[in-house]
SEROVEX-226132 format. One record per residue (C-alpha): y, x, z; residue in one letter. Coordinates in steps of 0.5 Angstrom, whole numbers, padded with zeros to 4 digits, always signed. Each point is the difference from the previous one (the first is absolute). Layout:
# SEROVEX-226132
YXZA
...
END
This chain:
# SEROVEX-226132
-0042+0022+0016X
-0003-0002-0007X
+0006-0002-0005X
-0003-0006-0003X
-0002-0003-0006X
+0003+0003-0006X
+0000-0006-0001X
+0053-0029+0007X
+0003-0003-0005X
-0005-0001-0003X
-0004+0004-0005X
-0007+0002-0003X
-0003+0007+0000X
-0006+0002-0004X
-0005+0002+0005X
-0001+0007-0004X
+0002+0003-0006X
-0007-0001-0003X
+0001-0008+0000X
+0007+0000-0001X
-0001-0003-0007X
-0004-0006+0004X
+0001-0005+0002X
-0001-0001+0007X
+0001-0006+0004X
+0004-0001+0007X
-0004+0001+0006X
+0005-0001+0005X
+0007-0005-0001X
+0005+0000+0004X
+0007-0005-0001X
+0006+0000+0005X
-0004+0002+0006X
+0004-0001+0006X
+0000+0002+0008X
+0003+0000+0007X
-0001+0001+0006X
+0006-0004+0004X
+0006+0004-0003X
-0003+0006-0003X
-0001-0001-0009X
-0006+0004+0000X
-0003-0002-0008X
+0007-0003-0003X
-0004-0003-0008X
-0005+0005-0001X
-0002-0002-0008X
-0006+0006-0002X
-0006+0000-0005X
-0005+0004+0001X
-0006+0001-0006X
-0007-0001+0001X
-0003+0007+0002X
+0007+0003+0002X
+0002+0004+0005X
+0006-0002+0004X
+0005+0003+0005X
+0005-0004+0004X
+0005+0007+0001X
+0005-0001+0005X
+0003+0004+0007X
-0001-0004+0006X
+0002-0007+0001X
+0001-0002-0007X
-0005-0005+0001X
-0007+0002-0004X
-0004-0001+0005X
+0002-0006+0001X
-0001-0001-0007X
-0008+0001+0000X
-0001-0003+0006X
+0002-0006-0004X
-0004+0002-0006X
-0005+0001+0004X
+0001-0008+0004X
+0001+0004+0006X
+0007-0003+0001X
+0003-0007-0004X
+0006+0001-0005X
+0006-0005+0002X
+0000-0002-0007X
-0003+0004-0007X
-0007+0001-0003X
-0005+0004-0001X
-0006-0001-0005X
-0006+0005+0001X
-0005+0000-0006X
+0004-0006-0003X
-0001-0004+0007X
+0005-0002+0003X
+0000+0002+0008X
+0007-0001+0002X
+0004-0006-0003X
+0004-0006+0002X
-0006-0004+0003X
-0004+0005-0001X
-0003+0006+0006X
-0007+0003-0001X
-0003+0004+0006X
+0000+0007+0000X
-0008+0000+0000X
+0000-0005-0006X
+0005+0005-0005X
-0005+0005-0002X
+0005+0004+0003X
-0003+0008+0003X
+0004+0003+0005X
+0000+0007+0002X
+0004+0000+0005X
+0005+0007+0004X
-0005+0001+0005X
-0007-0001-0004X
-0001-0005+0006X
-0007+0002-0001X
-0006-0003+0006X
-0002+0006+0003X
-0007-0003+0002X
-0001-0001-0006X
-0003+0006-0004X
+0003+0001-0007X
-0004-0004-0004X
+0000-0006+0006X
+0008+0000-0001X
-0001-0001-0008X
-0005-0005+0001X
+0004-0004+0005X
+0005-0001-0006X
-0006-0005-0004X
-0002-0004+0006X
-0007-0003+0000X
+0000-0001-0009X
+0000+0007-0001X
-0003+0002-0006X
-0007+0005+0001X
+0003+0007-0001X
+0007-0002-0001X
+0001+0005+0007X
-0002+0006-0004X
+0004-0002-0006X
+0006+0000+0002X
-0002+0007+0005X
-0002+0003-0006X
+0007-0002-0003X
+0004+0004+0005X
-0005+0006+0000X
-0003-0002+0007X
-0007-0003-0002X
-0002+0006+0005X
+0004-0001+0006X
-0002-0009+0002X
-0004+0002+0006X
+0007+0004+0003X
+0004-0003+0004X
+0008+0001-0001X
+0002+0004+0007X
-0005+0005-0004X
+0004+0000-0008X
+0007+0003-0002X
+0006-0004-0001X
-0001+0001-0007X
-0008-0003+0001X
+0003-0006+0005X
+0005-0001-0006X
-0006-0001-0005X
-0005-0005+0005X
+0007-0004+0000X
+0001+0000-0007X
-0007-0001-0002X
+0000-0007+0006X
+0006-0003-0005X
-0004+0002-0005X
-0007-0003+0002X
+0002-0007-0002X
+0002+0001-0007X
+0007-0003+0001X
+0005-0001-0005X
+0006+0004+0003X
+0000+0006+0006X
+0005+0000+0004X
+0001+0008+0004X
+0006+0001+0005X
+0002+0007+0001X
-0007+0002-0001X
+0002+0007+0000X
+0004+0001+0004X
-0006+0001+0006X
-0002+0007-0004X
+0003+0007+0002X
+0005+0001-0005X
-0005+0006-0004X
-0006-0006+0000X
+0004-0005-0003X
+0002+0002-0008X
-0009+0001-0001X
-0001-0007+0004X
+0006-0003-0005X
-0004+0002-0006X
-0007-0001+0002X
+0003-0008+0003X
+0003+0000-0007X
-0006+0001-0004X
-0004-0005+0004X
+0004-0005+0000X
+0000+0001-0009X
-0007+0001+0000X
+0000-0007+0004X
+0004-0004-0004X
+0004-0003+0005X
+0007-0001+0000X
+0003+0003+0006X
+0007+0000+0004X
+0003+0006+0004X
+0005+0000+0005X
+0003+0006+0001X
+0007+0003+0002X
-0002+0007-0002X
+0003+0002-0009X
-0005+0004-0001X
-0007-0004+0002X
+0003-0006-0004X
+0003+0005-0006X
-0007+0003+0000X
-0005-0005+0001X
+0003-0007-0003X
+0000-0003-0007X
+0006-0004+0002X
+0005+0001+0006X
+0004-0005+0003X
+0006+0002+0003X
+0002-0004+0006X
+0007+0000+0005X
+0003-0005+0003X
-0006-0005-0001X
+0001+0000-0008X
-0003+0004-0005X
+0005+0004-0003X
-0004+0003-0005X
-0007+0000-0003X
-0004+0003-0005X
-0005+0007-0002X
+0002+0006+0005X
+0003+0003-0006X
+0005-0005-0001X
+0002-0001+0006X
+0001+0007+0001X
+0003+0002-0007X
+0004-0006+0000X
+0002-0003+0007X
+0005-0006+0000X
+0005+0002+0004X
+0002+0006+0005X
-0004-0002+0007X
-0006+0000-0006X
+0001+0006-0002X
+0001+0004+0007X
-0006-0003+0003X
-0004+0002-0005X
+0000+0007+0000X
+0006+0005-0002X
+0006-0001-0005X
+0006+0004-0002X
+0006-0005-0001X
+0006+0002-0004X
+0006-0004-0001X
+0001-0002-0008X
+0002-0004-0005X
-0003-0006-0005X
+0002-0002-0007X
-0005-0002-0007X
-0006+0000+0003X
+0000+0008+0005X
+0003+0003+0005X
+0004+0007+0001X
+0000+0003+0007X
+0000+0007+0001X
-0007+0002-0001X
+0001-0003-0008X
-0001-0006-0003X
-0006-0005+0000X
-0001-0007-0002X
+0001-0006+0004X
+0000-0007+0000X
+0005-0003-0006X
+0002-0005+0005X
+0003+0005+0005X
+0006+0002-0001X
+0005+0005+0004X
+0000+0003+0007X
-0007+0001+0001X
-0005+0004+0004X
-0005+0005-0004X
-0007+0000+0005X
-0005+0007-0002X
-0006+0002+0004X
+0000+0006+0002X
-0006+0001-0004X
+0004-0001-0006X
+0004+0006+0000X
-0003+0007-0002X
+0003+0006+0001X
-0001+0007-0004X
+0003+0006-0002X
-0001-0001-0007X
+0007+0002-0004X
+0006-0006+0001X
+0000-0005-0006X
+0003-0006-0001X
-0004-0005+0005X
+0000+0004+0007X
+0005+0001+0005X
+0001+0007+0004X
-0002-0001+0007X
-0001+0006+0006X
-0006-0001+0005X
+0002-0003+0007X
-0007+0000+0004X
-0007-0002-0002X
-0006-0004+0004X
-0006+0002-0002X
-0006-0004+0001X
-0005+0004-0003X
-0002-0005-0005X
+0007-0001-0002X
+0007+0002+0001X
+0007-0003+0002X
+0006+0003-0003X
+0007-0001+0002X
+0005+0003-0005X
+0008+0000-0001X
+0003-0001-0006X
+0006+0003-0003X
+0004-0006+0001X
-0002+0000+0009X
-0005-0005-0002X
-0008+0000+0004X
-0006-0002-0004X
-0007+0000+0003X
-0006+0002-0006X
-0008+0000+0001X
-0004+0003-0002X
-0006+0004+0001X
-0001+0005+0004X
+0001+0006-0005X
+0005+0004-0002X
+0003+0001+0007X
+0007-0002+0000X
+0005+0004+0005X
+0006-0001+0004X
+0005+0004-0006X
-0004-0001-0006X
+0004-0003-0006X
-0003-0005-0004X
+0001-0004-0005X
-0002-0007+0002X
-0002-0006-0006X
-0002-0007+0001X
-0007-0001-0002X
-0003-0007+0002X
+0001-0006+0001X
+0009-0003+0002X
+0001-0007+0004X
+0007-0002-0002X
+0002-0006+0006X
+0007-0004+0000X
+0005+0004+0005X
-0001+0000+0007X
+0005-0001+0005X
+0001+0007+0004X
END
């Protein structure tokens, strides 16, 4: 398959480091969005921007309500209360409700949904209606590196060639944003980290601003200039992928983003004391507090003991071939995981000497 051309509580992420220090103007608002379903609070005050160009994941495990949030971008569903302005209009709001075919919306959906009468180029052409533009067709196949496969039908593509037919129909009519639910999530595991990047550069080399749902970390971590967490309905926390995994807001953040250590500590003047050393925190807390290290962030050598390790024994070790999980003791009985790349091989019974090198989270105390 070819791979493609080479090219909340509220908050505004730069599309990508390169336009950081440009201003950009917001494609999609939403303020205080709101929606039920007779007793169930499926989208409880959702606030998000989302900048011209970005590409936002809407992160969160099953029945947190992001779907449901994209069908309201989308017009799919109506918001009991709330707005949302895509491209500075308006198209939800108190006397206001814009179809979905009048939003400049594109929408990718789980299955593809794609007319399987149609040949490639059919279904792409279906998108434009009878005002098509002379050869936008094989500039939108051309985009997503299909301009050789119109005359096939899809039952005759691969999933990751079906995903691209569906990409390039929500493209077809230039919207101002595109909407993907799961759009991966129809592909076989090993498929889905290529067509994850080749979706990524196309959406980049179109301009387009795009909105993902997803419930998998590591396709919204990878994938989006901005990640929106969701639970519960709400968003409990956005930002860029390294923010909201570097400096999650609370433990449930924290844990379902990926791995962490937690050691209990205690907060004073601006650090916190744990039993791995002391790190800086935030001069607001004070007291018992939890001390949150990704696995990543703790090394472990041979190298001579100075003052900033800790002697530790190697308990088991998972090897992943491109990486390695080891889980070690301290003298104190205390059981730490570090990352790290797959060499040096550790062993159960090795003594090591254990260091923090990355980033520290320090969060209030929770309850045990």
């Amino acid at each position: 398959m070819s791979a493609g051309p080479a090219k909340l509580h509220a908050v505004t992420v730069a599309p990508t480091a390169a336009t950081a220090a440009t201003a950009r103007a917001i494609a999609l608002r939403c303020a205080g969005v709101h929606k039920s379903f007779g007793p169930v609070r499926a989208v409880d005050g959702v606030d998000l921007e989302v900048e011209a160009g970005a590409i936002c994941a809407l992160l969160g495990p099953s029945g947190c309500g992001k779907t449901t949030m994209l069908r309201l971008i989308g017009g799919f569903e109506r918001p009991d209360a709330g707005e949302i302005e895509i491209a500075g209009r308006q198209v939800v709001g108190p006397r206001t409700f814009v179809p979905p075919d009048r939003r400049r919306v594109g929408m990718v959906f789980q299955d593809y949904a794609l007319f399987p009468h149609f040949d490639v180029a059919g279904n792409v052409a279906y998108a434009l209606g009878r005002d098509a533009a002379p050869g936008r067709v094989a500039d939108v196949l051309r985009l997503v590196g299909l301009e050789a496969l119109g005359d096939r039908y899809p039952h005759e593509l691969s999933g990751g060639q079906q995903q691209r037919v569906a990409l390039a129909r929500a493209l077809a009519p230039t919207p101002a944003t595109i909407l993907l639910d799961e759009p991966f999530s129809n592909l076989d595991a090993g498929l889905r980290a290529r067509v994850r990047q080749e979706t990524r550069e196309i959406l980049l080399a179109a301009g387009v601003t795009a909105v993902f749902v997803t419930h998998d970390q590591e396709e919204a971590l990878s994938l989006a200039d901005v990640v929106a967490v969701m639970r519960d309905g709400r968003v409990v926390q956005s930002g860029t992928p390294e923010e909201v995994y570097g400096r999650p807001h609370d433990h449930w953040v924290a844990s379902f983003l990926g791995d962490a250590v937690v050691l209990r500590g205690e907060a004073s003047d601006g650090s916190a004391t744990c039993e791995l050393g002391r790190f800086s925190a935030d001069l607001a807390l004070t007291g018992p507090v939890d001390v949150l290290i990704r696995p990543e962030s703790i090394t472990l050598s041979t190298m001579p003991r100075r003052h900033d390790t800790k002697d530790a024994v190697v308990l088991h070790r998972e090897f992943y071939g491109h990486d390695q999980l080891v889980t070690v003791r301290l003298d104190s009985g205390t059981e730490v995981r570090s990352r790290s790349i797959a060499f040096p091989a550790w062993h159960p019974g090795d003594q090591v000497r254990l260091a923090v090198d990355g980033p520290v989270n320090v969060l209030p105390r929770a309850p045990r």
